[in-house]
C-alpha positions in Angstrom: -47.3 71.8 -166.6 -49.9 74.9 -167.7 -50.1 76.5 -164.2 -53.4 78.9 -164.2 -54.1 82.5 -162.8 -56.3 80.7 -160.4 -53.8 78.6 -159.0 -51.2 80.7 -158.5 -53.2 82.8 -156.5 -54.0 80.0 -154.2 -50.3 79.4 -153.6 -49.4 82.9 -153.4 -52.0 82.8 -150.5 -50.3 80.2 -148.7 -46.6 81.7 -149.4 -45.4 80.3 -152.2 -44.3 83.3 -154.9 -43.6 82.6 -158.0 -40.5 82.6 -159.8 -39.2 84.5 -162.7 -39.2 81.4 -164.9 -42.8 81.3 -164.1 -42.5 77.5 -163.8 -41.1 77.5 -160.3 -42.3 78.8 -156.9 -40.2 80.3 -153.6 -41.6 79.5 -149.8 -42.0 82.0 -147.9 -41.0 80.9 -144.9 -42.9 81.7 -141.4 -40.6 81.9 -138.6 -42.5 84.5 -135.9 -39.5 86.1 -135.2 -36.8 85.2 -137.3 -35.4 82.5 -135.0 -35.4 78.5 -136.1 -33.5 75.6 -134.2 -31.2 73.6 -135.3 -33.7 70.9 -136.3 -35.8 73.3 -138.6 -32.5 74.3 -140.4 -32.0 71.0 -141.1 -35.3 70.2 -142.2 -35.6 72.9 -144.6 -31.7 72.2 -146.1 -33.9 68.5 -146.3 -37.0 70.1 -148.3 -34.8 72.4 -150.4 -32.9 69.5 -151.9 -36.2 67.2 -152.2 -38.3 69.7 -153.5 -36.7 72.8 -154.7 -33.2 73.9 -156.5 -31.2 72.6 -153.6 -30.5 76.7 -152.0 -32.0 78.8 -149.3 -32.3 82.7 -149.6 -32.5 84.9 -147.1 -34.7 87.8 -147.3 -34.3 91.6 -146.6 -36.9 91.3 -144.0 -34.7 88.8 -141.8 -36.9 85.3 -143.2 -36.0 82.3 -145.2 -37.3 81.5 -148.8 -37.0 78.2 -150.2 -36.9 78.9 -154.3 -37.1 76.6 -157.4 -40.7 74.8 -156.1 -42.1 73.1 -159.1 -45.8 73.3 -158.3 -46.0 69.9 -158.4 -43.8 69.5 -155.5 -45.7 72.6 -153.2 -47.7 69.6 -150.7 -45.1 67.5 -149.8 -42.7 70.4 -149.3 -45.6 71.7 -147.2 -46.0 68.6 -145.5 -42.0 68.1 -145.0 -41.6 71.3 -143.1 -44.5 70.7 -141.3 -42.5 67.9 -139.4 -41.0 70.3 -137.3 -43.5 72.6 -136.8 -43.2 75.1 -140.1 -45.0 76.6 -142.7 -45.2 79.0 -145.5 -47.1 82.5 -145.5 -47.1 85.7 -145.1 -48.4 87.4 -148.1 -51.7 89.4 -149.0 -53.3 92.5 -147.8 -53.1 91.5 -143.8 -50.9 91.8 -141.1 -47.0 90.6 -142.0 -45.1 88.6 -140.1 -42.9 90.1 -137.6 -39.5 91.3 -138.4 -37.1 91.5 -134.9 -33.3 92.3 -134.9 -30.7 90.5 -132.7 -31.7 92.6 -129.5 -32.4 89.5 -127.4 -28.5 88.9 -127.2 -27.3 91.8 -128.9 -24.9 94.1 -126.7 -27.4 97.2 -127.5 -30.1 95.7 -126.9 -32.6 97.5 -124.5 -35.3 94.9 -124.8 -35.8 91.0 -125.5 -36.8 91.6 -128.9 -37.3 88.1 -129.9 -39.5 87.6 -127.0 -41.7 90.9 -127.9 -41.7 89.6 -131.6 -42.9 86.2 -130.6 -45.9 87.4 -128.8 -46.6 90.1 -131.4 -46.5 87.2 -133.8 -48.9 85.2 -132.0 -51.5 88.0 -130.8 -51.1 89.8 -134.6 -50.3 87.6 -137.3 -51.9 83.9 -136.0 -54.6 86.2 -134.0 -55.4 88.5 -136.8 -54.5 85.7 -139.9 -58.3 86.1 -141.0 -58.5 89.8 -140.8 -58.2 91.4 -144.3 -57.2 94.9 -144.3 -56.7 97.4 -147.2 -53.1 96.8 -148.0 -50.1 94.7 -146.1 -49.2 95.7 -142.5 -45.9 95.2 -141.7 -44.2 94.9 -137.9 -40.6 95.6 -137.0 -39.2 95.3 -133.7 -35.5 97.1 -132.8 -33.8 96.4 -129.2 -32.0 99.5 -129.4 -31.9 103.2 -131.0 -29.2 102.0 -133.6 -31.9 100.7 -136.1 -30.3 98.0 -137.5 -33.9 96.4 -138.7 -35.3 99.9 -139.6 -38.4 99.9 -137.6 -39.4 103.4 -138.5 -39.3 102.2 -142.5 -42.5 99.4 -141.5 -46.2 100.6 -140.7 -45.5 100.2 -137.3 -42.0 100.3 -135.6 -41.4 99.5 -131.7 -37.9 100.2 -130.5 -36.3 99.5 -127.3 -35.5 102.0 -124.9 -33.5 102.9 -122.0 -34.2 106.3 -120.1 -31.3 107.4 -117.6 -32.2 108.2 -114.4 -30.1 111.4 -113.7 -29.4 112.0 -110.1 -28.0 115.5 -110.9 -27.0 116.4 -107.3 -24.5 113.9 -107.2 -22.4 115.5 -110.1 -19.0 116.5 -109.2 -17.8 117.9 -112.6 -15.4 115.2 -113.2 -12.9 116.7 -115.9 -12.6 113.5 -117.6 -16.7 112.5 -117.5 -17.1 109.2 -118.5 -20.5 109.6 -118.9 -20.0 112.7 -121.9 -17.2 110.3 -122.9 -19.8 107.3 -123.3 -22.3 109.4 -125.1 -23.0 108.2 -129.1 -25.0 111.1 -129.2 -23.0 114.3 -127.8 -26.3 114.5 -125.9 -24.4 114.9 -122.3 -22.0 117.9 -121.5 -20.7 119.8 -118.8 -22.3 123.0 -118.2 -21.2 125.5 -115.7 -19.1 122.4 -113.6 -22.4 120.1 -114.0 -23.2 117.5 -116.6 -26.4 118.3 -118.3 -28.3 116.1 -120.4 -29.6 117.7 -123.4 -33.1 115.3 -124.1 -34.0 116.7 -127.3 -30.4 115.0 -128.8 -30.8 111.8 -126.0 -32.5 108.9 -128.1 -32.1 106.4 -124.7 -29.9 104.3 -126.4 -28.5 103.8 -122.8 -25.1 104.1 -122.8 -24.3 105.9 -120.3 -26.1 103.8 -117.9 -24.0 102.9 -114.9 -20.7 104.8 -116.4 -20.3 107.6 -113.6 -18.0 106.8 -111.0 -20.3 108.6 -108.6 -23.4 106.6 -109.6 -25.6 109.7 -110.7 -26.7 107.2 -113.6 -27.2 103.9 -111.8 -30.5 102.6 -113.9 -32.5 103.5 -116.3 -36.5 103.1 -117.6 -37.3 100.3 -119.9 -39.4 101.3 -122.6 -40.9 101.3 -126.0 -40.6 104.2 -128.6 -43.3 103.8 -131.1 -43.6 104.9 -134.6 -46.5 105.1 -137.0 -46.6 104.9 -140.8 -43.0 103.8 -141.6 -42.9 103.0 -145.8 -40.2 102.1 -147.8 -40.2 101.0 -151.3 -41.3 103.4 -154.5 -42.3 106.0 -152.5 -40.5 106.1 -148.8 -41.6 107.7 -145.6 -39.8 107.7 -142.4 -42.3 106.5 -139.4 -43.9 109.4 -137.0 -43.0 109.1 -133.3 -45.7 108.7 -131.1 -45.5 112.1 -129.4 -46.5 112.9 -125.3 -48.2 116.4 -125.2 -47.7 116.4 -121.7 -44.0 115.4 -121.0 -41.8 118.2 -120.4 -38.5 117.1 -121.7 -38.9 114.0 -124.5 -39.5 114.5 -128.2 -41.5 111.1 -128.1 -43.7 109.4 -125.6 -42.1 106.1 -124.1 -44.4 103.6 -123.7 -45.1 100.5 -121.4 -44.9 96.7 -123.3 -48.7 96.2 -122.3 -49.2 99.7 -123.7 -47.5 99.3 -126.9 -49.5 96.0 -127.9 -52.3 97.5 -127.4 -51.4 100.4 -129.2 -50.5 98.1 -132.3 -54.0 96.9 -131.9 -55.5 99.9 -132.3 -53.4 101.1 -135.3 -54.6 97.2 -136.7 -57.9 98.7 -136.4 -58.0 102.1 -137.3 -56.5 100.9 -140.8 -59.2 98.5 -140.5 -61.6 101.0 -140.6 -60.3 104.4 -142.3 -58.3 102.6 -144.7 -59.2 103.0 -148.3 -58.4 99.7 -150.5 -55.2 99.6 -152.2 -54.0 102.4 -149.1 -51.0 101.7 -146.8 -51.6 103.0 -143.6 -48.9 106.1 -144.2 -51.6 107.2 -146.6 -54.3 107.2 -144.0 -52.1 109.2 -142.2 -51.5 111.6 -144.4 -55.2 112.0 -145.2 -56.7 111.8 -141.8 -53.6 114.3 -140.3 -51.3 112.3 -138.1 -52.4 114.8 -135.3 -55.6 113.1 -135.9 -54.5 109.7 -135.7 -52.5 110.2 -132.7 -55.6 111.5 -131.0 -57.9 108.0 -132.2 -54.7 105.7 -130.8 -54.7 107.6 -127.7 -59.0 107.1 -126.9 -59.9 103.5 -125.7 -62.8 103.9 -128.4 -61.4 101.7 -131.0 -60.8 98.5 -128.7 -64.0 99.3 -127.5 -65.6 99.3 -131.3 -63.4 95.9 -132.3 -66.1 94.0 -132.7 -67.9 96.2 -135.2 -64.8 97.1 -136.9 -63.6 93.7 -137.6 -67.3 92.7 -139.1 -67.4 89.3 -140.3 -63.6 88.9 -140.2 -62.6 87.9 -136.9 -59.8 88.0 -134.6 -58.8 85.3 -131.9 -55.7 86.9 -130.3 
């Protein structure tokens, strides 16, 4: 069939890409944060055989695409997935949905990333679905300083932390530390018969958490690094750390969960607002100073503005 402009934008809003045949159509595949049960997976094998070539992909960004759609078939394959609670989306100049690593049950992982994911999902993507802002916004969220889902390459990237709690005093010099042994990051060594943490080389990966045989590192802080204006694509950028003026001995500022979502908020509407159209947010960045920036997301003035900012487009999260 003669599929139009017209049409195909109205697909491509609802997920469905087309193919390079130009006949066919891939479903983009919402999932919140990249987890489905047992019964989704089976209903989409269902929908891909009924309604597409029969093969699932899996994307770069950790989600599912259904290809080989004829457009004929994009309603009841919408309907079908429905059944178990599924859709298609994800596309257009708004906020992206969520990409999380494996940190819920990952052996790194400092946080419950799926859990994080899910309610950045719901508060950002569903909550902010009718906000349109002046080029995609995408979400990553890593459970540990390994990287494996390259937060700091996605306009916003929240990584787990885990901040030893040193008890210095009860250093003994052990010859054979476990602690410096432990260490990914040659961050801990033994200076003058005590081991030393160097914190500019730490990145809380947590490692060393609970490895001294004299329990000078019993625990450590949960928290979130965050970083700002992560691209990656023709032109790449690596994601700026959210920096703390006033701590003496980080590189970064670690932040609380409730803290970080709001902080995404805030970066949601200061692109919102200073973005110009057809600008990711690394560009605002870069033309507003990221010193700048920092200094907006750390006033209360946005959230305070929302309202204003958002206009006629309005957020329910």
């Amino acid at each position: 069939m003669n599929i139009s402009a017209e049409q195909r934008k109205q697909v491509k809003g609802q997920g469905f890409l087309s193919n390079r045949d130009q006949i066919h159509f891939s479903a983009r595949i919402i999932t919140g944060n990249g987890v489905l049960n047992a019964r989704q997976v089976k209903n989409l094998s269902e929908a891909a055989e009924k309604f597409g070539n029969g093969t699932v992909s899996f994307t770069s960004r950790m989600t599912i695409e259904v290809p080989g759609i004829p457009f004929e078939n994009i309603p009841p394959f919408q309907a079908h997935i429905a059944q178990e609670g599924m859709e298609a989306g994800g596309t257009g100049p708004k906020v992206r949905p969520v990409v999380a690593c494996k940190g819920t049950v990952c052996i790194y992982g400092n946080i419950d990333t799926q859990e994080l994911a899910s309610e950045i999902h719901q508060r950002f993507y569903e909550g902010y679905r009718q906000v349109v802002l002046p080029h995609k916004f995408k979400i990553a969220v890593g459970g540990c300083p390994n990287n494996c889902v390259k937060p700091e390459l996605n306009d916003i990237g929240v990584i787990g932390q885990r901040v030893p709690r040193y008890d210095r005093a009860l250093c003994q010099g052990c010859p054979h530390c476990p602690v410096i042994a432990a260490c990914p990051m040659g961050a801990c060594a033994m200076k003058e018969g005590i081991m030393e943490i160097d914190w500019e080389r730490c990145n809380n990966c947590g490692l060393c958490i609970g490895k001294c045989l004299l329990n000078a590192i019993p625990e450590g802080e949960t928290g979130y690094k965050i970083t700002l204006g992560g691209r990656w694509g023709k032109q790449i950028r690596i994601g700026s750390p959210l920096r703390d003026p006033s701590c003496r001995f980080q590189p970064y500022a670690i932040f609380s969960k409730e803290e970080a979502l709001d902080i995404i908020e805030k970066t949601i509407l200061l692109f919102k607002e200073q973005g110009l159209p057809g600008e990711r947010l690394s560009m605002t960045m870069e033309r507003l100073g990221v010193a700048v920036t920092e200094k907006m997301l750390a006033a209360p003035d946005l959230l305070r503005r929302k309202d204003s900012i958002l206009g006629t487009d309005r957020a329910t999260g």
